[in-house]
PASEBA-1860 file (N, C-alpha, C; in nm, 3 decimals):
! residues 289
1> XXXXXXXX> -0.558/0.781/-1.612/-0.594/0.885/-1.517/-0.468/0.949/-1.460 ~ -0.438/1.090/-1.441/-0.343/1.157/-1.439/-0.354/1.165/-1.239 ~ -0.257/1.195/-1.197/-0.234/1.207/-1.031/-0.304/1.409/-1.010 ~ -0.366/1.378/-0.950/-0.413/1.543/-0.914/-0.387/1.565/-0.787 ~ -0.408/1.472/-0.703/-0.433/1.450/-0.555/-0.284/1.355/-0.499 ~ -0.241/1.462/-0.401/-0.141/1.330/-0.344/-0.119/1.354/-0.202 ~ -0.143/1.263/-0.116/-0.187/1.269/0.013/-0.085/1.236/0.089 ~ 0.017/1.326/0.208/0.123/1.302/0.311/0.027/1.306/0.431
9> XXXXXXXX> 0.023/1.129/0.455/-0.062/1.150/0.627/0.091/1.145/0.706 ~ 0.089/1.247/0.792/0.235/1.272/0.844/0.213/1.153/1.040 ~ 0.352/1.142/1.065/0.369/1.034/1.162/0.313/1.190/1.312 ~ 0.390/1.279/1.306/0.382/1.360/1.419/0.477/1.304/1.536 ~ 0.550/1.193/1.478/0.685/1.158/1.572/0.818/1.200/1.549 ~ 0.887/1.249/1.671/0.997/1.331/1.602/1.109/1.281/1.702 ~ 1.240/1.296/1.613/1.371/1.287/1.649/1.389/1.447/1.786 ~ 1.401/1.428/1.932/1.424/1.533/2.018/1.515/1.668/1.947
17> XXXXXXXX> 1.591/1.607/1.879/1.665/1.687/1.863/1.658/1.802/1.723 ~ 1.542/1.756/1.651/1.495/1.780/1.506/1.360/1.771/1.498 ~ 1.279/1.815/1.538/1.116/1.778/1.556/1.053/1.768/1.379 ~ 1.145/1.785/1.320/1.058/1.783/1.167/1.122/1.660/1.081 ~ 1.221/1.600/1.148/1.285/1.510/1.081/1.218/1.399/1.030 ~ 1.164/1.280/1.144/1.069/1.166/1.066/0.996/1.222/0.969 ~ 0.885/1.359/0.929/0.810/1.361/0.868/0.893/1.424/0.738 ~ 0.972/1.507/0.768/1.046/1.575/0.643/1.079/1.510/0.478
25> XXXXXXXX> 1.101/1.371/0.510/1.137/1.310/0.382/1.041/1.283/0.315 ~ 0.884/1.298/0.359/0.762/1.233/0.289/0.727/1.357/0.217 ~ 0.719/1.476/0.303/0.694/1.613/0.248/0.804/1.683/0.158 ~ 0.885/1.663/0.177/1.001/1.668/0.082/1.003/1.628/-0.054 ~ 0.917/1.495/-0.060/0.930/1.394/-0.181/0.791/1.447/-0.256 ~ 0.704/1.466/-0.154/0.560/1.486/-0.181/0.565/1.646/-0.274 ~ 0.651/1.721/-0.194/0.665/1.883/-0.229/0.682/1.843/-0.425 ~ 0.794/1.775/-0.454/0.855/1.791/-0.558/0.807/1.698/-0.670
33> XXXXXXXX> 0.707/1.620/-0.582/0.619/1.534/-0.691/0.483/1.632/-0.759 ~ 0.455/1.696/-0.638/0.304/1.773/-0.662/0.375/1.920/-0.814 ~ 0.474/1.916/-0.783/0.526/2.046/-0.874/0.537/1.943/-1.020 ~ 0.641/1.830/-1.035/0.609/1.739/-1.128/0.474/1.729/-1.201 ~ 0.377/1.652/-1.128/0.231/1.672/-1.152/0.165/1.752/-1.175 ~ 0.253/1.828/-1.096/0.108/1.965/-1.120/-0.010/1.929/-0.997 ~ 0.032/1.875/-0.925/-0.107/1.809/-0.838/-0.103/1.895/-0.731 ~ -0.254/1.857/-0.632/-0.214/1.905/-0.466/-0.218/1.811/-0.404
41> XXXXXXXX> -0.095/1.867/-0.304/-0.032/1.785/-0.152/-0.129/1.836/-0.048 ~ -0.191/1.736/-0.017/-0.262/1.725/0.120/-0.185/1.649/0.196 ~ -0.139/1.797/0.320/-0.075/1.689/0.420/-0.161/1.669/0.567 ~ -0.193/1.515/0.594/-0.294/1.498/0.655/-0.267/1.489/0.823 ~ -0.266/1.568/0.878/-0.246/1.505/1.055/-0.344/1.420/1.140 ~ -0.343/1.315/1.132/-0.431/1.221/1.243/-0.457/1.179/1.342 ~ -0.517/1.300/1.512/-0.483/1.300/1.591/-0.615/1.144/1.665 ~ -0.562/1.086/1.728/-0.613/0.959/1.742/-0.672/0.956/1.935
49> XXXXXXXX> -0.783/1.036/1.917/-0.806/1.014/2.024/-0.855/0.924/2.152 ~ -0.824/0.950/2.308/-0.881/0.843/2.358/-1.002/0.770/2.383 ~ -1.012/0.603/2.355/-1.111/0.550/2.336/-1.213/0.629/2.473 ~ -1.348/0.666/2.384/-1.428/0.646/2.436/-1.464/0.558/2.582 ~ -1.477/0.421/2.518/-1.504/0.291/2.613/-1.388/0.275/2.730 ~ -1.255/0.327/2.733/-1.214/0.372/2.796/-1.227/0.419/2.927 ~ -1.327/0.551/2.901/-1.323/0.595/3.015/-1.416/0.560/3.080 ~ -1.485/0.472/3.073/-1.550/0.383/3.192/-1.503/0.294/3.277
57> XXXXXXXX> -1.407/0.271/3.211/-1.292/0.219/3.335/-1.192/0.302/3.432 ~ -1.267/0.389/3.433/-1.158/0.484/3.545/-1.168/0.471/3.686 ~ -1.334/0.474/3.730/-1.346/0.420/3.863/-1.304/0.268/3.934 ~ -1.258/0.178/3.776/-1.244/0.075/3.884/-1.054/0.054/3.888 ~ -0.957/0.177/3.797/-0.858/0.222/3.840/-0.813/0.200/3.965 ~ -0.729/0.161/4.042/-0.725/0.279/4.204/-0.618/0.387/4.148 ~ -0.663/0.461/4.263/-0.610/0.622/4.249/-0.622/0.649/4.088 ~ -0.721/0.637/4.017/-0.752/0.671/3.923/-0.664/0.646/3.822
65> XXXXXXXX> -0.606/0.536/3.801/-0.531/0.516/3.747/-0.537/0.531/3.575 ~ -0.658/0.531/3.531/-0.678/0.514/3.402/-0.702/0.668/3.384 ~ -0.740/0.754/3.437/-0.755/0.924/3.420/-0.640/0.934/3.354 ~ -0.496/0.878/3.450/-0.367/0.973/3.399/-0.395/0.852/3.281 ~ -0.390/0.790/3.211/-0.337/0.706/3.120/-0.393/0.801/3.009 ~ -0.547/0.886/3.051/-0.611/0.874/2.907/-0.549/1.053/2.932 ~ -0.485/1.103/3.043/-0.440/1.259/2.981/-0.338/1.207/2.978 ~ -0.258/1.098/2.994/-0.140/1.115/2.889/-0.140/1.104/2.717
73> XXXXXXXX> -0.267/1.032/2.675/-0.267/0.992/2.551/-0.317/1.082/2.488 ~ -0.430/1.232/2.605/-0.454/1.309/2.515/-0.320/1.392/2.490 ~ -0.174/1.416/2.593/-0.097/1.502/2.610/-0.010/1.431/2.487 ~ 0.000/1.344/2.446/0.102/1.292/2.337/0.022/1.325/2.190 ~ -0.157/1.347/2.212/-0.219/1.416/2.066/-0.166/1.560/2.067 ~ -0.207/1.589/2.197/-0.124/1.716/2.159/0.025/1.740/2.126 ~ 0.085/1.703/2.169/0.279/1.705/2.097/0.276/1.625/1.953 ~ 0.178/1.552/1.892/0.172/1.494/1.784/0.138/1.587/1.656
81> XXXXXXXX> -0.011/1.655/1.741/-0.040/1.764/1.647/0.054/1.927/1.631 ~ 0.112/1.920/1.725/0.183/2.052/1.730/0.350/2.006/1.636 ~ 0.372/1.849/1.629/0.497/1.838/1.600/0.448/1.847/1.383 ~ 0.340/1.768/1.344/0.298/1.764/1.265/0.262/1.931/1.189 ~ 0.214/2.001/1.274/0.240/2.163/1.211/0.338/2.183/1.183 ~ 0.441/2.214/1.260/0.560/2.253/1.273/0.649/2.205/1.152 ~ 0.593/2.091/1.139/0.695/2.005/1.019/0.681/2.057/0.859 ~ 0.490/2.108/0.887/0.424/2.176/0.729/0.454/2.277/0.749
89> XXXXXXXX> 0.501/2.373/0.822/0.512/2.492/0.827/0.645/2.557/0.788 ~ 0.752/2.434/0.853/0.854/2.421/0.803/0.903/2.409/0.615 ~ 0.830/2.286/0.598/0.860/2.262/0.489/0.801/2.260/0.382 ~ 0.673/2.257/0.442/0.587/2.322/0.281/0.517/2.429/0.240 ~ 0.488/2.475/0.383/0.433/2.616/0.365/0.538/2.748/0.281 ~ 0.659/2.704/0.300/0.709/2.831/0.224/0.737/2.783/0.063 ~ 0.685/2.648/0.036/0.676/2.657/-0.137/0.583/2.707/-0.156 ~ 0.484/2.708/-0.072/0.331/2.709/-0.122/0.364/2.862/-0.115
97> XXXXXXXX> 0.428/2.965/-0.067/0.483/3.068/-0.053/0.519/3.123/-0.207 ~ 0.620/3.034/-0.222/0.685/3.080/-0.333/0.662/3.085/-0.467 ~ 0.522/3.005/-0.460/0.453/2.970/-0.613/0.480/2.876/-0.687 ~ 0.364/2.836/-0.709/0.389/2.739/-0.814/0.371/2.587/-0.740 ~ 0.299/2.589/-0.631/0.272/2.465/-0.551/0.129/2.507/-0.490 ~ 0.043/2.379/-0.537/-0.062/2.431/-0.436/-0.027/2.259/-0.316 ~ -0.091/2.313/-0.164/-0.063/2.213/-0.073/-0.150/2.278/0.020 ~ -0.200/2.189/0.160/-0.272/2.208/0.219/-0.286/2.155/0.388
105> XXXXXXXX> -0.305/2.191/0.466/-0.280/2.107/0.609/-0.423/2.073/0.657 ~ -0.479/1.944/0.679/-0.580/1.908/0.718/-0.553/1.830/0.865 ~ -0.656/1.837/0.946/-0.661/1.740/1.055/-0.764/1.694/1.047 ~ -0.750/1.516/1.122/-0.893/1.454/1.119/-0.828/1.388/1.246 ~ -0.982/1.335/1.318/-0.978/1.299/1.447/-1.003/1.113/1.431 ~ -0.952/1.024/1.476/-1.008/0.905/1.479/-0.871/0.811/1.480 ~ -0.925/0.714/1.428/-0.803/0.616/1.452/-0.726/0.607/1.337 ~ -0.595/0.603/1.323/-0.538/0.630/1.241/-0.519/0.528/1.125
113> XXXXXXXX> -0.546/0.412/1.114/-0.595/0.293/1.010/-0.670/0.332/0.960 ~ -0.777/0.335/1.039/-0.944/0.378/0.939/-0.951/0.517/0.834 ~ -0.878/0.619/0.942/-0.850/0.784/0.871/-0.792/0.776/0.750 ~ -0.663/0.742/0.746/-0.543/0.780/0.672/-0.623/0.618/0.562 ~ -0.699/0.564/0.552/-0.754/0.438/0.471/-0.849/0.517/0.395 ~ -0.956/0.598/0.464/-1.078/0.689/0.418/-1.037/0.807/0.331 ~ -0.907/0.850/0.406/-0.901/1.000/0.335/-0.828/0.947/0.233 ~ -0.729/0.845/0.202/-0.645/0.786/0.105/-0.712/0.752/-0.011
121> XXXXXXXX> -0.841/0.680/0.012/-0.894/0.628/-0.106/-0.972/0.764/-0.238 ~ -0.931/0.875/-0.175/-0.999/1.008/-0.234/-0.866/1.031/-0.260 ~ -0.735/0.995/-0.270/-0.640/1.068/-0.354/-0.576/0.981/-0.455 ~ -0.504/0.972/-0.536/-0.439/0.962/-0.686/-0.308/0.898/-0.623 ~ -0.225/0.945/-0.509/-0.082/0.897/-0.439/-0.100/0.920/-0.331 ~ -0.041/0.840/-0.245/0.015/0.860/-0.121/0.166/0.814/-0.097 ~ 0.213/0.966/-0.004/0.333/0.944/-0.019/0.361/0.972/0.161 ~ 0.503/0.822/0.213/0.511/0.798/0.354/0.651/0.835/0.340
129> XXXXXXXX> 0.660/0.849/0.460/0.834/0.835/0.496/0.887/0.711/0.554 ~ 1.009/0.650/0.537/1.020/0.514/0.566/1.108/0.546/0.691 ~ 1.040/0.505/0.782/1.133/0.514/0.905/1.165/0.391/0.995 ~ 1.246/0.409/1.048/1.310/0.300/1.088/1.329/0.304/1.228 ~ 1.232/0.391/1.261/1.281/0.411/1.426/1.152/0.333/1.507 ~ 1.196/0.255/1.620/1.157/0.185/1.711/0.969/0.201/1.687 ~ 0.927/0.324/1.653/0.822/0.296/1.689/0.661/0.282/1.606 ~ 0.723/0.211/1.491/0.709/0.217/1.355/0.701/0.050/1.367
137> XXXXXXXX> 0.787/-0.038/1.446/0.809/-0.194/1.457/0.679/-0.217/1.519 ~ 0.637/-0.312/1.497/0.625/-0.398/1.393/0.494/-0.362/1.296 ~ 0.443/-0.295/1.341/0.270/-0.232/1.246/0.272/-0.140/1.166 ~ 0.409/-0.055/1.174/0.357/0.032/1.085/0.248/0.108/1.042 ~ 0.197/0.156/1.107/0.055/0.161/1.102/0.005/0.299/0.973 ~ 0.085/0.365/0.956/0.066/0.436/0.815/0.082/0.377/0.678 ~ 0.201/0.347/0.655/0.196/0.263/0.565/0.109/0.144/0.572 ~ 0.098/0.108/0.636/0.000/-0.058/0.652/-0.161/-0.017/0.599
145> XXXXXXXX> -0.155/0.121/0.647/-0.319/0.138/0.651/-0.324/0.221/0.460 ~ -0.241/0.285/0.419/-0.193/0.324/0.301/-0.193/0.191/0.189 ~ -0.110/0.098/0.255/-0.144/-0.009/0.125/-0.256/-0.107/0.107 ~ -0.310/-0.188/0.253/-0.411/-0.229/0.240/-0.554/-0.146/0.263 ~ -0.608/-0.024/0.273/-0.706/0.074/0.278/-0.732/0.157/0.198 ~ -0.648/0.157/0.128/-0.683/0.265/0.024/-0.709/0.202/-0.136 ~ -0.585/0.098/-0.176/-0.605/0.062/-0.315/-0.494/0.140/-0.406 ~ -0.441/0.238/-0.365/-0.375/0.345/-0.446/-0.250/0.327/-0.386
153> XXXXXXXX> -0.162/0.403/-0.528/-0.024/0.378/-0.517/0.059/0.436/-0.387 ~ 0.144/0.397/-0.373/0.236/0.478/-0.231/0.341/0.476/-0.255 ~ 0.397/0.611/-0.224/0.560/0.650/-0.276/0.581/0.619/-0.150 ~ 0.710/0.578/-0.130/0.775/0.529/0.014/0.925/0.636/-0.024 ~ 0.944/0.751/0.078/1.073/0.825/0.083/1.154/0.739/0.125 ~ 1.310/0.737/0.114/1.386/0.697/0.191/1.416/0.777/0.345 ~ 1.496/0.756/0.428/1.492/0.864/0.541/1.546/0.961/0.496 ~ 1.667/0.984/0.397/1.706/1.141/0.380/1.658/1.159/0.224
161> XXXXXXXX> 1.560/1.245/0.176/1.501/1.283/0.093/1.579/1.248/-0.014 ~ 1.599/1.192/-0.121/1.689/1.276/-0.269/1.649/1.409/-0.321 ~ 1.769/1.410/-0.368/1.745/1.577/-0.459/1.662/1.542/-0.586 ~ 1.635/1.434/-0.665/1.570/1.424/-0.762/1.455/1.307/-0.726 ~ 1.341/1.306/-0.797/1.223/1.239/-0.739/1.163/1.198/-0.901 ~ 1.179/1.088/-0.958/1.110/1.039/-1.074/1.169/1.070/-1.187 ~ 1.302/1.134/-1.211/1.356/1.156/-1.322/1.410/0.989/-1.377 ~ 1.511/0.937/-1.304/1.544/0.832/-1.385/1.446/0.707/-1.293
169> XXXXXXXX> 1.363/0.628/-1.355/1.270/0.506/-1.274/1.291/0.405/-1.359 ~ 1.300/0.307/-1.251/1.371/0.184/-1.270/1.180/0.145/-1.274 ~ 1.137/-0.008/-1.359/1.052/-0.082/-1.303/1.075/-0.222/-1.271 ~ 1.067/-0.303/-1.158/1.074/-0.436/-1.184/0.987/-0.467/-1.237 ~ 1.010/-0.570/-1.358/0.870/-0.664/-1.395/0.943/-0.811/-1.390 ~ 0.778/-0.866/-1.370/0.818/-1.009/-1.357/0.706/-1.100/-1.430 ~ 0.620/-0.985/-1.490/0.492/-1.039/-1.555/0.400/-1.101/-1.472 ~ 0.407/-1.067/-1.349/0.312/-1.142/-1.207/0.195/-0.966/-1.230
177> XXXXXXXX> 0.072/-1.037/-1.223/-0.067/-0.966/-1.182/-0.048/-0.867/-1.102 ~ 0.098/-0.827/-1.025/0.130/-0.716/-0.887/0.201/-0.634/-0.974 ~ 0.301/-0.699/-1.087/0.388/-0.626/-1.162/0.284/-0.486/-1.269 ~ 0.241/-0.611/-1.312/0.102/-0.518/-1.422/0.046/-0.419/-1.319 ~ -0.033/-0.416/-1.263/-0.097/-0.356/-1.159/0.010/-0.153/-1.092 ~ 0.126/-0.215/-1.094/0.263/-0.135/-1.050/0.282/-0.093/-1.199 ~ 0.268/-0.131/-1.295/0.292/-0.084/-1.456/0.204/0.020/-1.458 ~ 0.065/-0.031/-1.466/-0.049/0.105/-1.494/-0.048/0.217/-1.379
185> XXXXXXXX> -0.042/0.195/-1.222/-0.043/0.266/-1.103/0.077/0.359/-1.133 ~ 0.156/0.330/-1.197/0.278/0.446/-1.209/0.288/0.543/-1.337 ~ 0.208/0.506/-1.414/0.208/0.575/-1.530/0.203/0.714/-1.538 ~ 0.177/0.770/-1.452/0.171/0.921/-1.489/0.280/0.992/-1.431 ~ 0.378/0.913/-1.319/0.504/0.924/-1.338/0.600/0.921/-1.429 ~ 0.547/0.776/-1.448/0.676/0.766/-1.613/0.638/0.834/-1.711 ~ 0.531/0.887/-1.730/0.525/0.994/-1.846/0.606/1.136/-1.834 ~ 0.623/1.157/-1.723/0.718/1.258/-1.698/0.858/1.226/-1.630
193> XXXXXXXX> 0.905/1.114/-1.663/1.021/1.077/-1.657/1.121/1.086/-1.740 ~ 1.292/1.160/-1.717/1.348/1.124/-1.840/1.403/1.005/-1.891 ~ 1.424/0.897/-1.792/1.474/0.773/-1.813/1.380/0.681/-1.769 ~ 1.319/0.568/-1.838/1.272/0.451/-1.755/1.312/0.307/-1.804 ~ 1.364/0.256/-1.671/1.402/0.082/-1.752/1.349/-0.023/-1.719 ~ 1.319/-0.114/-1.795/1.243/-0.203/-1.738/1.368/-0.349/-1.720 ~ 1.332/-0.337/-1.600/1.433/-0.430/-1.533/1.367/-0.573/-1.521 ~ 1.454/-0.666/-1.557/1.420/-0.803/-1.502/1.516/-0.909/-1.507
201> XXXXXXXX> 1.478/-0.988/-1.370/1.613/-1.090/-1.385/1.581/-1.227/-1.363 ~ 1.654/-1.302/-1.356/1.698/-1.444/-1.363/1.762/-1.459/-1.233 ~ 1.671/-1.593/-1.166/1.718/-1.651/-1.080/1.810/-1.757/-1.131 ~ 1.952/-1.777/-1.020/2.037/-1.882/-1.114/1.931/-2.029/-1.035 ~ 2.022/-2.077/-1.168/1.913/-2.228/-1.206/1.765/-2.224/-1.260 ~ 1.721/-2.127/-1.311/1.595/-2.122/-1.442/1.666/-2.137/-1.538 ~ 1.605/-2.178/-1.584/1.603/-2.270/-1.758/1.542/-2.159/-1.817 ~ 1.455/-2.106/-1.784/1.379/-2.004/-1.910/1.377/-1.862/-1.850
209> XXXXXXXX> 1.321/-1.774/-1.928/1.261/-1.641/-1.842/1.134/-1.625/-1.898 ~ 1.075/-1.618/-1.827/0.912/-1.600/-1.879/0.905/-1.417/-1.868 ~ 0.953/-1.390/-1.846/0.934/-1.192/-1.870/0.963/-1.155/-1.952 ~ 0.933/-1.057/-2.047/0.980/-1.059/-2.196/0.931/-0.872/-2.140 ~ 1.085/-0.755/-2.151/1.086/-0.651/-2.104/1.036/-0.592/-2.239 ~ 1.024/-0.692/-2.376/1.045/-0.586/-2.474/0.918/-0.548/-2.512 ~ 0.820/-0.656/-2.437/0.662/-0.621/-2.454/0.615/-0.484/-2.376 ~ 0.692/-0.464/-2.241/0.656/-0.372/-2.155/0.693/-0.248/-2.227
217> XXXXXXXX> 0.831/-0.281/-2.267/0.835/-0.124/-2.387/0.782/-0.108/-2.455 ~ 0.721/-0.187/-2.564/0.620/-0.156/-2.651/0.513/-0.100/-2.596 ~ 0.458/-0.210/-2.458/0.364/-0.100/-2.422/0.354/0.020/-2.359 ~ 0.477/0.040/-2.308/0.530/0.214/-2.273/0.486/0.311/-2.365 ~ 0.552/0.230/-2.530/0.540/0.313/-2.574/0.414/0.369/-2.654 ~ 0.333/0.337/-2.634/0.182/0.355/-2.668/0.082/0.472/-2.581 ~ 0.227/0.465/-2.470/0.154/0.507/-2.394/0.306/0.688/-2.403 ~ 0.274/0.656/-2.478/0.446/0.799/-2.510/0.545/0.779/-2.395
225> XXXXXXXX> 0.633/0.663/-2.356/0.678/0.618/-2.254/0.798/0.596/-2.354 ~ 0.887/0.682/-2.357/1.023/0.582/-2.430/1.087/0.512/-2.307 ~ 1.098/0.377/-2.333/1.162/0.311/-2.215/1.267/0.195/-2.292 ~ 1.335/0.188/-2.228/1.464/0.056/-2.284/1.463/-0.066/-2.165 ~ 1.525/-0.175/-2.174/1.496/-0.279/-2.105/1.629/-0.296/-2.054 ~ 1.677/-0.371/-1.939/1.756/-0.443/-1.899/1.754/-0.561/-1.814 ~ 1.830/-0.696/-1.814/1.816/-0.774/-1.773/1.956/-0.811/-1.687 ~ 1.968/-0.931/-1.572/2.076/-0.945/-1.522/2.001/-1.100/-1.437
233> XXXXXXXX> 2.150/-1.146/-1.395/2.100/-1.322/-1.335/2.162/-1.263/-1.177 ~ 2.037/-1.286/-1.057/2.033/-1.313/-0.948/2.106/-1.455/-0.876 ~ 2.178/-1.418/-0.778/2.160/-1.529/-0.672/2.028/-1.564/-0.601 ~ 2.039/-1.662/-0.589/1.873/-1.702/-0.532/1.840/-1.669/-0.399 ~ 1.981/-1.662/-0.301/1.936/-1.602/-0.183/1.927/-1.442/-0.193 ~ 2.018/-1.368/-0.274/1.981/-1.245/-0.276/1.921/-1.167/-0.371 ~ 1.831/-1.236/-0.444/1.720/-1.139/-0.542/1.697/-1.004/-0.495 ~ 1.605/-0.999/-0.425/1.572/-0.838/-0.363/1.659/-0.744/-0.378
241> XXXXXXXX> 1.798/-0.771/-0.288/1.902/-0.662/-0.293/1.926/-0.624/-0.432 ~ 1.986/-0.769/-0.495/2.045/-0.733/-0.666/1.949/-0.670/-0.757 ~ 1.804/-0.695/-0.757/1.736/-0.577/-0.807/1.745/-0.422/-0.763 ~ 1.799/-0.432/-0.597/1.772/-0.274/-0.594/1.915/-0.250/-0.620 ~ 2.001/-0.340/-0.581/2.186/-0.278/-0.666/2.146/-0.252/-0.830 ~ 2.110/-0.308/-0.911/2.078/-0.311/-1.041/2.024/-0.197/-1.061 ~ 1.882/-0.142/-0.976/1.810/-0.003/-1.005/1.911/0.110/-1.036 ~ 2.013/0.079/-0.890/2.054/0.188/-0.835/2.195/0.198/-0.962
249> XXXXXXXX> 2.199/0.056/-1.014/2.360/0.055/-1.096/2.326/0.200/-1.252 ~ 2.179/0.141/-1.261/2.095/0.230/-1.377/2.073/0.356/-1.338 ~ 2.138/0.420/-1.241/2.099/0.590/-1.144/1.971/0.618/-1.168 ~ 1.866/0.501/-1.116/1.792/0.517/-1.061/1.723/0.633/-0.932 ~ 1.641/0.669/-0.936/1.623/0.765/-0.808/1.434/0.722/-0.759 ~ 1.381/0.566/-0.848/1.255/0.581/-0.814/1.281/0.423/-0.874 ~ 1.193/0.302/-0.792/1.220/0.163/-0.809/1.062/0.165/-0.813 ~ 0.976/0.121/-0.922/0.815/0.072/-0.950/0.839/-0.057/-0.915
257> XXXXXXXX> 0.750/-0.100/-0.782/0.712/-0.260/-0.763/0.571/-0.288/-0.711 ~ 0.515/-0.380/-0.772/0.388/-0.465/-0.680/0.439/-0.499/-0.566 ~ 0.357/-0.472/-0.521/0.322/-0.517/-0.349/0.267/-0.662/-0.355 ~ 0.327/-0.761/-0.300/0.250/-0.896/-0.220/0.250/-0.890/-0.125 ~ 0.088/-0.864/-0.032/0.104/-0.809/0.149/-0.031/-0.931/0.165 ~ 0.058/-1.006/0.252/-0.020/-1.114/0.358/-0.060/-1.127/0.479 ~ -0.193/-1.116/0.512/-0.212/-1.050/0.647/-0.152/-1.175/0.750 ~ -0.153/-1.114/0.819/-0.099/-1.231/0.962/-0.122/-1.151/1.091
265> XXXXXXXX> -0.235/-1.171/1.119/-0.268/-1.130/1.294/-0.274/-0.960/1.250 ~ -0.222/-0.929/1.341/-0.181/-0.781/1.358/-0.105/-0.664/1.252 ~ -0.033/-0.758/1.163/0.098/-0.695/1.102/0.070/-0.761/0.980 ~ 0.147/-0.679/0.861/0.122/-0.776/0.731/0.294/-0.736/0.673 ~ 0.284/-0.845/0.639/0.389/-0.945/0.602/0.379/-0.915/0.452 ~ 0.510/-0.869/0.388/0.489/-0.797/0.269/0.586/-0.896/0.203 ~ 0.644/-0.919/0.021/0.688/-0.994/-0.074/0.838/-0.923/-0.022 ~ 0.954/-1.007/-0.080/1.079/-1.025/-0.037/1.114/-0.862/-0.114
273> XXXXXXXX> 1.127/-0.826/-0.206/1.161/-0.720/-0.262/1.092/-0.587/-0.174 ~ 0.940/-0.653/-0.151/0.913/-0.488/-0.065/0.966/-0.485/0.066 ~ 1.013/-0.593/0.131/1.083/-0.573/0.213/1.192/-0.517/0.251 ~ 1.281/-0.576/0.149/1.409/-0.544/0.152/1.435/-0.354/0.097 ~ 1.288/-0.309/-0.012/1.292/-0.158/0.009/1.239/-0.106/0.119 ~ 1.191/-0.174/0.217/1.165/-0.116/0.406/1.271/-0.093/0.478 ~ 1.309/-0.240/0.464/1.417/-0.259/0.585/1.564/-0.175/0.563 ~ 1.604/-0.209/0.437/1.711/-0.100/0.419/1.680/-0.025/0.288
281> XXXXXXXX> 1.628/0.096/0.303/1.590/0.165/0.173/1.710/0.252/0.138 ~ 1.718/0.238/0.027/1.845/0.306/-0.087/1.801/0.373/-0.153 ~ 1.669/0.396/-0.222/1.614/0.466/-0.298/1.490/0.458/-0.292 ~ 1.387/0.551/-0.355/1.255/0.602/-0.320/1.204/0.448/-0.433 ~ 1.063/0.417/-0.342/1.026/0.300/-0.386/0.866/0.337/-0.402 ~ 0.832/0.305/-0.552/0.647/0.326/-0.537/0.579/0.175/-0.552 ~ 0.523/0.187/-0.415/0.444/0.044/-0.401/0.315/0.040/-0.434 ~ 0.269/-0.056/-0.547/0.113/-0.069/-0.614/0.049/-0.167/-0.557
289> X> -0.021/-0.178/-0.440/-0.105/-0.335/-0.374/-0.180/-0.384/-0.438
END
């Protein structure tokens, strides 16, 4: 199945000094994937209004204390939704200008897990921006609701866009059920890729490698995927990184990995490699849950 649909639910949080910045790198990445594809960018704004149940607690407020709480939360939908225009208007409305892009600005009202989970599972990609600013710790709540709500793949931008988006893609495999899964979920990328490698390594102290890259090329190539393999031996404390030094050694500009996401309370707790493309991202990462 080919990507037609690729969905930017945008944050609507902005740097004071740059109001389009957090969202810019998702729409950025999203802009130049949908032209790749050929697909449309739906970029989604999710204004999250105040609970209902809420406002029955206002009278037992004093001095009404819960009134201002819930017009402040409507006054921050509003700077959310106005920052979230501003950002499409900025940056994608004038491709969609220039031809040769179709894209679109939607709003939906509700909570932003459930939304950006509902409207996700009706597109082909979703693509986030990885941000790193304070208010993103610890829930994440776009991405979170993107990988466990929807089922579908998610491009993760780095914070400053690259100039190229899927030309050279690295894949990890490891022959784990997340790897396969990240093999087929990316395919209609790597079909329009000019480079793809299939990466895999060795922890020191294995005796064997159970990944065999040359099967994954074969099956690339069945799939009109010319791909070549490479391999390299990890330190055991730093796997994660040395795969993404390795991507990046291959001028990489796109790292294919399974997602392992473990819920825990509130927050989910993702596999050492997707982490380490969160916490310090180097290059654009597509995560398959």
């Amino acid at each position: 199945m080919g990507i037609k649909k690729i969905l930017v639910p945008l944050s609507g949080r902005h740097d004071p000094g740059d109001p389009a910045s957090l969202d810019a790198p998702a729409q950025q990445s999203a802009v130049k994937l949908a032209r790749r594809l050929d697909a449309l960018a739906e970029v989604l704004c999710v204004i999250s209004p105040a609970s209902p149940e809420a406002a029955g607690w206002i009278s037992w407020m004093p001095n009404y204390g819960m009134e201002s709480v819930l017009d402040a939360i409507e006054k921050q939908g509003r700077i959310r939704r106005r920052n979230a225009r501003k950002s499409y208007d900025a940056l994608v409305a004038p491709e969609v200008r220039a031809g040769g892009l179709r894209a679109a600005f939607v709003e939906r009202e509700g909570d932003i897990g459930r939304t950006v989970g509902a409207v996700g599972r009706l597109a082909d990609l979703i693509v986030v921006a990885n941000s790193q600013t304070r208010w993103e710790q610890p829930f994440r709540p776009i991405l979170d609701a993107a990988l466990r709500e929807t089922a579908r793949p998610v491009f993760v931008a780095p914070p400053v866009a690259p100039e190229t988006v899927g030309d050279n893609v690295t894949i990890a495999w490891n022959d784990s059920v997340e790897a396969s899964r990240a093999l087929a979920g990316a395919l209609p990328l790597l079909q329009k890729a000019r480079s793809v490698t299939v990466l895999t390594c060795r922890e020191e102290g294995q005796s064997s490698e159970r990944a065999d890259p040359e099967a994954v090329v074969a099956y690339l190539e069945l799939h009109g995927v010319k791909a070549k393999s490479a391999a390299f031996q990890a330190s055991h404390r730093h796997v994660a990184r040395e795969i993404i030094d390795a991507a990046l050694a291959q001028g990489s500009d796109l790292l294919v990995l399974g997602s392992v996401i473990h819920s825990r309370a509130h927050s989910l707790i993702y596999g050492s490699l997707t982490e380490e493309v969160l916490k310090a991202p180097r290059l654009s990462a597509l995560l398959v849950p």
